[in-house]
C-alpha positions as CSV (number, residue, x, y, z in Angstrom):
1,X,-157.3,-11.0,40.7
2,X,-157.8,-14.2,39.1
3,X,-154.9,-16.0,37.2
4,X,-155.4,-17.7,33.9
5,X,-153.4,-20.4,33.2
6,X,-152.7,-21.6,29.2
7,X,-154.0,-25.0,28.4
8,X,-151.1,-26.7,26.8
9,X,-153.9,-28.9,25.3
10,X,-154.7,-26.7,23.1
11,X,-151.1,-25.9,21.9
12,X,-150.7,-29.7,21.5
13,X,-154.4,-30.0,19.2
14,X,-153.0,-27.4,16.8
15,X,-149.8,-28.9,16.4
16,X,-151.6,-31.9,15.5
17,X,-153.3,-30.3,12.8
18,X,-151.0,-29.1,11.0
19,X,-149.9,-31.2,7.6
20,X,-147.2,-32.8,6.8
21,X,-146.2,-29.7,4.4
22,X,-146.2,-27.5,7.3
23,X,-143.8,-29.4,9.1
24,X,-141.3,-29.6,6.2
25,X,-141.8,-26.0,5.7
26,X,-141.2,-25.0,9.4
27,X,-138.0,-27.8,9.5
28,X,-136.3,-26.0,6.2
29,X,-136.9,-22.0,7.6
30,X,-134.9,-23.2,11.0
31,X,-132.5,-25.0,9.1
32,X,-131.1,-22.7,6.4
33,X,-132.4,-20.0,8.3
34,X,-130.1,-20.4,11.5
35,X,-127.6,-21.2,8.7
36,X,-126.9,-18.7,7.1
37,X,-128.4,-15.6,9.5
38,X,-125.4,-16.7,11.8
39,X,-122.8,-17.7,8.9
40,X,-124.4,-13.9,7.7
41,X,-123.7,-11.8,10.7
42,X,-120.0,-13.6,11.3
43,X,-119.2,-12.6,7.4
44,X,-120.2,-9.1,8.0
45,X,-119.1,-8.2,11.5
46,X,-115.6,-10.0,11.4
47,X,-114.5,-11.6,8.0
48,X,-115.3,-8.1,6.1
49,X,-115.5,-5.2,8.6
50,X,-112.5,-6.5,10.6
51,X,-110.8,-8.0,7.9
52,X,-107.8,-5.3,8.9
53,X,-107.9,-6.5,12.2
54,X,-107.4,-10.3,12.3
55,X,-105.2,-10.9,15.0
56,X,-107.4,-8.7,17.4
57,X,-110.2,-11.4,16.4
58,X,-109.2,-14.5,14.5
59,X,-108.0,-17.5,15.6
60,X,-105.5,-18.7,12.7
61,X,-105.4,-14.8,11.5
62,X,-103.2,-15.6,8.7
63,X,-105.0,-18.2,7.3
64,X,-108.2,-18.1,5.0
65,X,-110.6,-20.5,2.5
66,X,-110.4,-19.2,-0.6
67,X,-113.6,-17.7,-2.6
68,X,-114.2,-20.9,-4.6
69,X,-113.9,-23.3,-1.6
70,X,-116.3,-21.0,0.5
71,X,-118.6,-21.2,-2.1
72,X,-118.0,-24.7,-2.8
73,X,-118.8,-25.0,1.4
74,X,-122.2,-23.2,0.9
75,X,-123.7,-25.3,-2.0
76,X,-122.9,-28.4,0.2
77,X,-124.1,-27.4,3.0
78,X,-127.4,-26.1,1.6
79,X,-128.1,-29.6,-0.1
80,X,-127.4,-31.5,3.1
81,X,-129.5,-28.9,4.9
82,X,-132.5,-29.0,2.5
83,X,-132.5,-32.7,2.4
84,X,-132.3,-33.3,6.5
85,X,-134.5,-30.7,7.2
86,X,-136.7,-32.3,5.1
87,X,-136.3,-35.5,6.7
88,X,-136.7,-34.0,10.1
89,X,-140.0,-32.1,9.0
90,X,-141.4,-35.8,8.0
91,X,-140.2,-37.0,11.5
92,X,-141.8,-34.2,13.4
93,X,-144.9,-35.0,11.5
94,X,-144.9,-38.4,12.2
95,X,-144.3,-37.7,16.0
96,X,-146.8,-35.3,15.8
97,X,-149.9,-37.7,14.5
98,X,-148.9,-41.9,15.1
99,X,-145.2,-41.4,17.0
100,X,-143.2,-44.3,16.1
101,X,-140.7,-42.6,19.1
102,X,-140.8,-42.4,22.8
103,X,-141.2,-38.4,22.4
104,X,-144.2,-37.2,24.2
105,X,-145.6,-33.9,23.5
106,X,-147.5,-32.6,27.0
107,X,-145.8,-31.2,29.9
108,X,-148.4,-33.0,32.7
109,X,-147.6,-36.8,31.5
110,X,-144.1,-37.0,33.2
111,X,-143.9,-33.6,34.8
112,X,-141.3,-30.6,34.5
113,X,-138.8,-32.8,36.8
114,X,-138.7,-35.8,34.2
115,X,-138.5,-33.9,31.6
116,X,-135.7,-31.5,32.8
117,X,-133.8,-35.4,33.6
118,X,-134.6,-36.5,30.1
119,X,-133.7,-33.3,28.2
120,X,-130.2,-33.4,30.1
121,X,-130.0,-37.7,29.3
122,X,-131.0,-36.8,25.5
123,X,-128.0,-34.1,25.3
124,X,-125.4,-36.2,26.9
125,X,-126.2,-39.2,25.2
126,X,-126.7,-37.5,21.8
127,X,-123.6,-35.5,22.3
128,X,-121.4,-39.5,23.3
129,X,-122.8,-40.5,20.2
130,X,-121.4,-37.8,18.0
131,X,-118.3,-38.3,20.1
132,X,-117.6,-41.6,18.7
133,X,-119.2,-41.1,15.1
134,X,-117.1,-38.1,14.6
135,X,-113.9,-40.2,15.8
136,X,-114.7,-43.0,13.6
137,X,-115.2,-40.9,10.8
138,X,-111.1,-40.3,11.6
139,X,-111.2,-43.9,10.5
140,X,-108.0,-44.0,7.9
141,X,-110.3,-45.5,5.3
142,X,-112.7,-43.9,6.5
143,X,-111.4,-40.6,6.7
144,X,-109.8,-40.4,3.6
145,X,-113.2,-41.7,1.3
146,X,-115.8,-38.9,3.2
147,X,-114.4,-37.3,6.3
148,X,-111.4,-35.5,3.9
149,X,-114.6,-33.6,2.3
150,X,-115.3,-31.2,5.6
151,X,-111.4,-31.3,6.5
152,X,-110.3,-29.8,3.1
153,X,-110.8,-26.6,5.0
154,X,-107.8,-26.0,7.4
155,X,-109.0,-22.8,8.9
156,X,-113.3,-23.0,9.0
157,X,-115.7,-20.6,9.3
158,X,-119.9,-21.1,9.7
159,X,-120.2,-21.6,6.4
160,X,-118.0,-24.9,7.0
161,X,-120.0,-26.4,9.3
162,X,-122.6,-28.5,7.4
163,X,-120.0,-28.8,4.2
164,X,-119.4,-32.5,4.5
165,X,-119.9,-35.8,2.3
166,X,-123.5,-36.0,2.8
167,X,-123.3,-40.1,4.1
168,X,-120.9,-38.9,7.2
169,X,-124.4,-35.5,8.0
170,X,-127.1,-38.6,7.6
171,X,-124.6,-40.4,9.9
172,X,-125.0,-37.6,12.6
173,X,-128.7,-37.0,11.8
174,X,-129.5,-40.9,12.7
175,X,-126.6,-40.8,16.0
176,X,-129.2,-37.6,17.1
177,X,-132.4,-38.9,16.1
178,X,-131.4,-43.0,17.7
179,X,-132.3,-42.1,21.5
180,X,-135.5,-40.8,21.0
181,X,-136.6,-44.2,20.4
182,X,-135.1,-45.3,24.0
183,X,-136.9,-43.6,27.0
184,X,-139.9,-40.7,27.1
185,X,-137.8,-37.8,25.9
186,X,-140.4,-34.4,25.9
187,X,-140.4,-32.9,22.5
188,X,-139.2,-29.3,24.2
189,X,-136.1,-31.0,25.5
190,X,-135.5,-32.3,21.7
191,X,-136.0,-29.2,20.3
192,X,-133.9,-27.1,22.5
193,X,-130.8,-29.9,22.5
194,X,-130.6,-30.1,18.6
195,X,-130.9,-26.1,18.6
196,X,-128.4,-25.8,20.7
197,X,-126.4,-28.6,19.2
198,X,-126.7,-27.0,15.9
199,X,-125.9,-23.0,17.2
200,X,-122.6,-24.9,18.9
201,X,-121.3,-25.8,15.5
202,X,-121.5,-22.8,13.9
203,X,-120.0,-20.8,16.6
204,X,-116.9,-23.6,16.7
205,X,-116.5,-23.2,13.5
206,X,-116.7,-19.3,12.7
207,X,-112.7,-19.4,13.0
208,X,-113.7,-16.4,15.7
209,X,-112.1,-16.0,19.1
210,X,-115.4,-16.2,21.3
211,X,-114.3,-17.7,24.7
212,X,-116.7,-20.6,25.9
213,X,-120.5,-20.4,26.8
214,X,-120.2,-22.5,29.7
215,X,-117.7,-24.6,31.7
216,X,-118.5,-27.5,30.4
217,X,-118.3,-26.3,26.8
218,X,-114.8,-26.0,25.1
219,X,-114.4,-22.4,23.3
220,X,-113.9,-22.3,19.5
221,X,-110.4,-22.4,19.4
222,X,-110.5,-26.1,20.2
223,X,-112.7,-27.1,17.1
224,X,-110.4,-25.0,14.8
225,X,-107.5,-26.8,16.6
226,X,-109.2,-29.7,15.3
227,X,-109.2,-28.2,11.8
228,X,-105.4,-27.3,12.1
229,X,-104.5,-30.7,13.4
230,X,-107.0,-33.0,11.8
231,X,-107.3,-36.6,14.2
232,X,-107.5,-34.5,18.0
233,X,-110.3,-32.7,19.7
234,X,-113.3,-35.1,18.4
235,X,-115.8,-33.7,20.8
236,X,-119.2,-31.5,19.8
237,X,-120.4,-29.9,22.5
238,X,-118.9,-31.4,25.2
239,X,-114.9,-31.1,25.7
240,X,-115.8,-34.1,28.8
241,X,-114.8,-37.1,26.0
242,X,-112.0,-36.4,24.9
243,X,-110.7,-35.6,28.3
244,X,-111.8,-39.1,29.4
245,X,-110.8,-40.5,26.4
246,X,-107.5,-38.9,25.8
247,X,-108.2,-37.2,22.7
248,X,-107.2,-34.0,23.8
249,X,-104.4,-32.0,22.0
250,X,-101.5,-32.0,24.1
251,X,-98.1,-29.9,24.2
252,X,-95.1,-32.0,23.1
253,X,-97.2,-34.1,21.0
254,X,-97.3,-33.9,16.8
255,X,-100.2,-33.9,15.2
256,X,-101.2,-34.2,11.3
257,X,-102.8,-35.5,8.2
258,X,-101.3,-38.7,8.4
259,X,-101.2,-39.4,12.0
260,X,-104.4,-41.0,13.1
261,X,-105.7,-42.2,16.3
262,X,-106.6,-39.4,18.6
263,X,-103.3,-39.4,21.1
264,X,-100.5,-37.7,18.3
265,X,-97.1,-39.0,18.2
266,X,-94.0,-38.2,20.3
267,X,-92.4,-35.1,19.1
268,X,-88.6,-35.9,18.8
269,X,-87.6,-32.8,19.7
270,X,-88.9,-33.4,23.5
271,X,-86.5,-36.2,24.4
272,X,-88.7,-37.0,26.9
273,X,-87.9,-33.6,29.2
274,X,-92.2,-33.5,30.6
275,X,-95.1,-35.3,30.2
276,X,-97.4,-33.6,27.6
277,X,-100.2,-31.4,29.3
278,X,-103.4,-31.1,27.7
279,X,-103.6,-27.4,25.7
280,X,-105.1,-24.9,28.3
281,X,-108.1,-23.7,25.4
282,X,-108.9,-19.9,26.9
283,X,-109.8,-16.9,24.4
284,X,-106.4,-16.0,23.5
285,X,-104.5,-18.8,24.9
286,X,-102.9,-21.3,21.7
């Protein structure tokens, strides 16, 4: 029995081919589309058929976004959608035809090895990168003239996640889009890290009590902490920098509005009886 073997080749020709409008096309159905089918399926199956049963499934279960702020969330997130996706479909084209970017497209250049080491280099270093963007968008001046947009919600869901000043999303889209001018990155491993970049924030933000993925990956709870305590818990994927860095929420530390930097101040109610411990994030656990 003979074995027939697809020639990536051809996969690679007809991406090739297709125009410019194509891209944008395919770049704007993954964007909104992701958007909202999961923002869509969180709103019916918790937010409205649970809606009775919030502390079985919500983590601040008291606490909702009004109508006009959710709605407000939506439109915002739809025009910085439209407009990156539009910008990524232009970049995909131009990868696709002259490549201004170290992205290659075949599999047999580097091999599967390289690629799986260059996929797992692109998500790390994309993932430092949002790190530190996100915590210098807790800035104080910084914070207070576009980072205040996405943090006027105190208690997210997956509609929140793109609802930001729309300087602070072009900010993340250029921190993602900076390495693949470094070293050969294959445009599979791209693909896949931004998807799952992108499915990561809208599960941390659903306000839902999903416990985490993997080990590596903090559960939602510790994003909405972030909502509920503002300048703590900077990291996107990874909960690895803000252990390093000591941006973790800790017990017998406060936390608020007004108190920047990352490390809380001393609460004066702990007289100095233990050294803070970093909150134990578990499905369940506050």
């Amino acid at each position: 029995m003979s074995v027939k073997f697809v020639d990536i080749r051809q996969g690679i020709a007809k991406l090739q081919g297709v125009t410019l409008a194509g891209f944008e096309a395919m770049a704007l159905a993954g964007g909104l589309g992701i958007y909202f089918c999961l923002g869509a399926y969180f709103e019916w199956a918790y937010y409205r058929r649970r809606r009775d049963r919030t502390t079985a499934w919500k983590i601040q279960p008291h606490r909702f976004t009004d109508a006009p702020r959710r709605r407000a969330e939506i439109v915002c997130s739809v025009v910085n959608l439209t407009a990156a996706s539009l910008g990524s479909g232009f970049f995909a084209y131009r990868i696709a035809t002259d490549n201004p970017t170290r992205v290659y497209l075949g599999l047999a250049e580097h091999g599967v090895a390289f690629g799986l080491a260059a996929t797992a280099a692109y998500f790390v270093l994309s993932d430092l990168g949002l790190y530190w963007m996100h915590r210098l968008m807790h800035h104080p001046v910084l914070f207070r003239a576009i980072h205040r947009w996405h943090h006027r919600t105190l208690s997210p869901t997956a509609f929140t996640a793109s609802a930001m000043h729309p300087l602070e999303f072009a900010a993340y889209q250029a921190v993602a889009a900076a390495p693949l001018f470094l070293f050969p990155i294959p445009a599979w491993g791209v693909v896949s890290t931004l998807l799952y970049h992108n499915v990561v924030a809208l599960f941390d933000h659903s306000g839902i009590d999903f416990g985490a993925w993997f080990r590596w990956q903090p559960p939602p709870r510790f994003h909405d902490d972030h909502h509920a305590h503002f300048h703590v818990n900077f990291g996107q994927t990874l909960g690895l920098w803000d252990f390093l860095f000591d941006t973790w929420r800790r017990e017998g530390r406060v936390y608020g509005e007004h108190v920047f930097g990352g490390h809380g101040a001393p609460d004066p109610t702990m007289n100095g009886e233990r050294v803070p411990r970093r909150i134990r994030y578990a499905r369940g656990v506050t």
